[in-house]
Each structure stands twice: as structure tokens, then as C-alpha cells.
N, C-alpha and C positions, 0 to 999 in steps of 0.2 A: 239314830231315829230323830229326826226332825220335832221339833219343839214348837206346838201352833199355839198363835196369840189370839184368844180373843174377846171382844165386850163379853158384857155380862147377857145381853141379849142373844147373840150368837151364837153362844155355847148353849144356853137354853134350847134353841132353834135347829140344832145339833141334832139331826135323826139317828137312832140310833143303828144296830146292825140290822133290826127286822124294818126300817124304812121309817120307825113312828116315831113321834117326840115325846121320851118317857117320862123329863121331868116337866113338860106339859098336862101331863094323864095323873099327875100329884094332885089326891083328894085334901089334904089338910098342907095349907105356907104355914111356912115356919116366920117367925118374925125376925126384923132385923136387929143385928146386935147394933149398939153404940157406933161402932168402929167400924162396922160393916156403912151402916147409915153416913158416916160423918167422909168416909171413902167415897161413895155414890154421889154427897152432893158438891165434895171437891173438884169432881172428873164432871158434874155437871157444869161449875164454875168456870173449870180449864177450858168447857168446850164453848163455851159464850164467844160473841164476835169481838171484833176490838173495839167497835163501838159501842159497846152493853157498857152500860153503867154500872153493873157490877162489875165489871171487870177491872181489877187494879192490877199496875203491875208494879208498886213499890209500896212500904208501908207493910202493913197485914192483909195479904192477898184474900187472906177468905174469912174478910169482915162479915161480912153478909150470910156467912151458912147459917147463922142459928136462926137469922130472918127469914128465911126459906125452910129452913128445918120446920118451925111456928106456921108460915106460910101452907107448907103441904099437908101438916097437922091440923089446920084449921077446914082447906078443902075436903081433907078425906073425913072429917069429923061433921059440915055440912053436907057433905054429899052430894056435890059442885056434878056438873053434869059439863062432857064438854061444848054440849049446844047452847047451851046458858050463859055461857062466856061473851 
């Protein structure tokens, strides 16, 4: 049986057998753990171009998570709109 890889997007996106997306139709998120969280913004890090300023590639690669950690913590806590950007 074949082994499928995918984001964490796509597997969400994932219809199920009756055609719908179930963990879509989820009335109550669950919150992120620590470890969950600190994984999300690594593979966010990973996926920056080579010329993102965050991006290192010697030293401590993922300086910058806890600034971003703060950073999306401070959005989601104003309530940043993306047309306001």
C-alpha cells in the first residue's frame, strides 16, 4: 500500500469517501500545541526564497521563529484584516 505525503493543507482538503471535507465541517479547532506550532513556523521558514532575509543558511537557522511566533500572535490578537495590509 503506497504511502501519501502531504501539507498539512491538503490533507485537510482531503474529501472524504462521501465526496465532503470532514475535517472542514469541524464546529470547535482544537489549539496548537507548542511543538505543533514551533513545526509550522519552521516549514514556514524552510519555504522562504533565498533572498528572504530571514532566511539563513549558517549559524541558528530559525532565529527568527519566535519573532514571527510574537508577530502572528500580535495579528491574530489586533485582528489585522488582509485588505489592511
Amino acid at each position: 500500500m503506497p504511502i501519501s505525503k502531504h501539507s498539512h493543507f491538503s490533507f485537510i482538503l482531503q474529501p472524504g469517501d462521501t465526496g465532503e471535507y470532514p475535517l472542514l465541517q469541524q464546529k470547535e479547532l482544537e489549539a496548537l500545541s507548542d511543538l505543533e506550532r514551533v513545526e509550522y513556523l519552521k516549514q514556514l521558514i524552510d519555504g522562504f526564497t533565498k533572498d528572504n532575509p530571514l532566511k539563513r543558511y549558517k549559524g541558528e537557522i530559525y532565529y527568527d521563529l519566535h519573532n514571527l511566533a510574537g508577530l502572528f500572535s500580535a495579528i491574530k490578537r489586533e485582528g489585522w484584516e488582509k485588505n489592511g495590509w
